[in-house]
Steps between C-alpha positions, in 0.01 A plus 500: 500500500621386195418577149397331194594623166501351136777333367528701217529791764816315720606511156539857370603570889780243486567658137541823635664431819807303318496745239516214214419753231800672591328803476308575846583787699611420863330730641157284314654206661501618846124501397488198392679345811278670738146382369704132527563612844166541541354152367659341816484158334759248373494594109571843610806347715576299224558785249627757728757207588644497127583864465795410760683432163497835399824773485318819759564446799259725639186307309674177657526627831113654471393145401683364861331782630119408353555146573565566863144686497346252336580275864459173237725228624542342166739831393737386774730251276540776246580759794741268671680415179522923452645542805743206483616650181770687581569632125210677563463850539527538902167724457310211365651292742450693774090554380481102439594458908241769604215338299607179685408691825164640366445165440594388846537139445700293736659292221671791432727545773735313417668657173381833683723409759796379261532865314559685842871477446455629111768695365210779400404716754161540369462120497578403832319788680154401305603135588475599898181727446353231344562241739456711808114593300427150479621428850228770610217387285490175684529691826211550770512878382538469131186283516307722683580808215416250257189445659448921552584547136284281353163599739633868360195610305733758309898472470662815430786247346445216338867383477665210648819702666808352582428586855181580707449826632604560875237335713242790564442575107377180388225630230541816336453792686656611752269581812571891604770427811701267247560826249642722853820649427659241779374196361653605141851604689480190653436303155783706335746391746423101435508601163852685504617215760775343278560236848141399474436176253393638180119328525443725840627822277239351187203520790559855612525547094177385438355644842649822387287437127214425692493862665535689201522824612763735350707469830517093449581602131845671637563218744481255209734753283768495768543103436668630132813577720511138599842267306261233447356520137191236565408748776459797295357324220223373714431892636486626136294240435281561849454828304395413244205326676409802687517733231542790712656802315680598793770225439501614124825740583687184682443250211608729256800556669576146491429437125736771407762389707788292311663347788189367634424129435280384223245310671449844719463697178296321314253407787495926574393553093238253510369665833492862346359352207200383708477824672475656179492891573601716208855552624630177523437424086779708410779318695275150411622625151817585540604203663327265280688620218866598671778289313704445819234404727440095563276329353311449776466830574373561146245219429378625879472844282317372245278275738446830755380715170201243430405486908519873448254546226271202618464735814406805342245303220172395557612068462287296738829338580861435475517158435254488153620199340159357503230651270192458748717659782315321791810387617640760704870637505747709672821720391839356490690317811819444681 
């Protein structure tokens, strides 16, 4: 479904999304970003589109992110041309190739494909995802979860993922036998599996999500020992979609550890700030305001702080850019 709005509404949301009074709080331009998100249409792609000029990486690599969920093939030039970049921050770049999956077109491929051999890590591991997603979408089985999802009358998740879950947990919940303690051991090992390709590890991920349970929650957490950053970015951010507390203790750990990468940290603030129990607003604090963390890390802060007190207010929504609000929203992505 897409939505109409006024032009003088695209307006103040393009305003406050480029920040072109110099004076707009990120954290009110995540907002603003997410009700575009919402629209689904090709203004919206349009304006999200310019803000690829801007000097934060992280809004730059949440726009990649939104424009991937959007699934609107006319944000595919822009993507390609992010990920092409190779200036860029590898972050952005490596968001711009994942969006190209959600999108799942064919005509992607091909620069997919020519990034596998990129110099950052990050890069050329969401380049194979990517293409190994699309690959499935087209397949026999991908078409038949497309088909499950959408007869789903409720999704627990509304996300396009970079991977499906493992067959079995197509939509939602998990029936009863799929949360046994052997079926998790079993999903933890093809998680932990560094020999398997990185898209079979991504489905036990997301099968692992789909379960829920505190004991899936530890699985998950074990992935933080893994070398590859993308990997433990993605089960931070898997966290921060389930917003269990029980992986509260794990993500903290992560956002107060120097040596970890960025992209893990700042993907593990955003999740607490989305879980948003009392304990986590301290170190939200701290972090957002320590001189010798990275950026990233601190504009994830600052970010995490509003998810935190949008969860514990009494806002219809998250994404409020639109004065109506009957176009629904969601917290903050990849």
């Amino acid at each position: 479904m897409v939505a109409e709005v006024s032009p003088s509404t695209l307006a103040a949301l393009e305003a406050a999304l480029l920040n072109t009074s110099g004076n707009v709080p990120l954290h009110n331009r995540f907002r603003a970003l997410f009700t575009l998100k919402s629209l689904k249409n090709d203004e919206a792609v349009d304006i999200i589109s310019r803000g690829f000029a801007d000097e934060s990486a992280l809004l730059k690599h949440e726009l990649a992110y939104c424009l991937g969920q959007m699934k609107n093939t006319k944000a595919l030039p822009v993507l390609e041309n992010v990920l092409a970049n190779e200036k860029e921050d590898p972050m952005v770049r490596h968001e711009a190739a994942e969006a190209l999956g959600a999108i799942s077109s064919m005509s992607s491929t091909d620069i997919l494909k020519k990034y596998l051999n990129d110099p950052e890590q990050c890069v050329r591991e969401t380049c194979e995802i990517a293409l190994a997603k699309i690959e499935w979408d087209n397949s026999e089985e991908g078409r038949k979860h497309w088909e499950s999802t959408a007869k789903a009358a409720q999704q627990t998740y509304t996300s396009i993922d970079p991977a499906p879950p493992t067959s079995g947990l197509l939509a939602g919940k998990a029936a009863p036998e799929d949360a046994s303690p052997e079926n998790i051991a079993k999903l933890k090992d093809t998680l932990l599996n560094t020999s398997l390709p990185l898209f079979e590890r991504y489905r036990a991920m997301f099968a692992l999500r789909n379960i829920g349970t505190p004991a899936a929650v530890d699985a998950l957490a074990a992935g933080f020992s893994d070398r590859s950053a993308l990997f433990k970015h993605e089960i931070a951010f898997v966290f921060g979609q389930l917003l269990s507390t029980h992986s509260v203790p794990a993500l903290l750990a992560v956002l107060q550890d120097s040596q970890e990468s960025d992209m893990v940290r700042h993907e593990a603030a955003e999740a607490l700030g989305g879980i948003a129990t009392p304990e986590v607003l301290p170190y939200l604090k701290e972090y957002m305001s320590k001189p010798d963390a990275p950026r990233v890390v601190r504009e994830s802060c600052q970010v995490a702080i509003d998810m935190w007190e949008y969860e514990n207010s009494d806002q219809f929504q998250y994404a409020n850019g639109l004065d109506n609000g009957a176009v629904p929203g969601q917290a903050v992505g990849a």
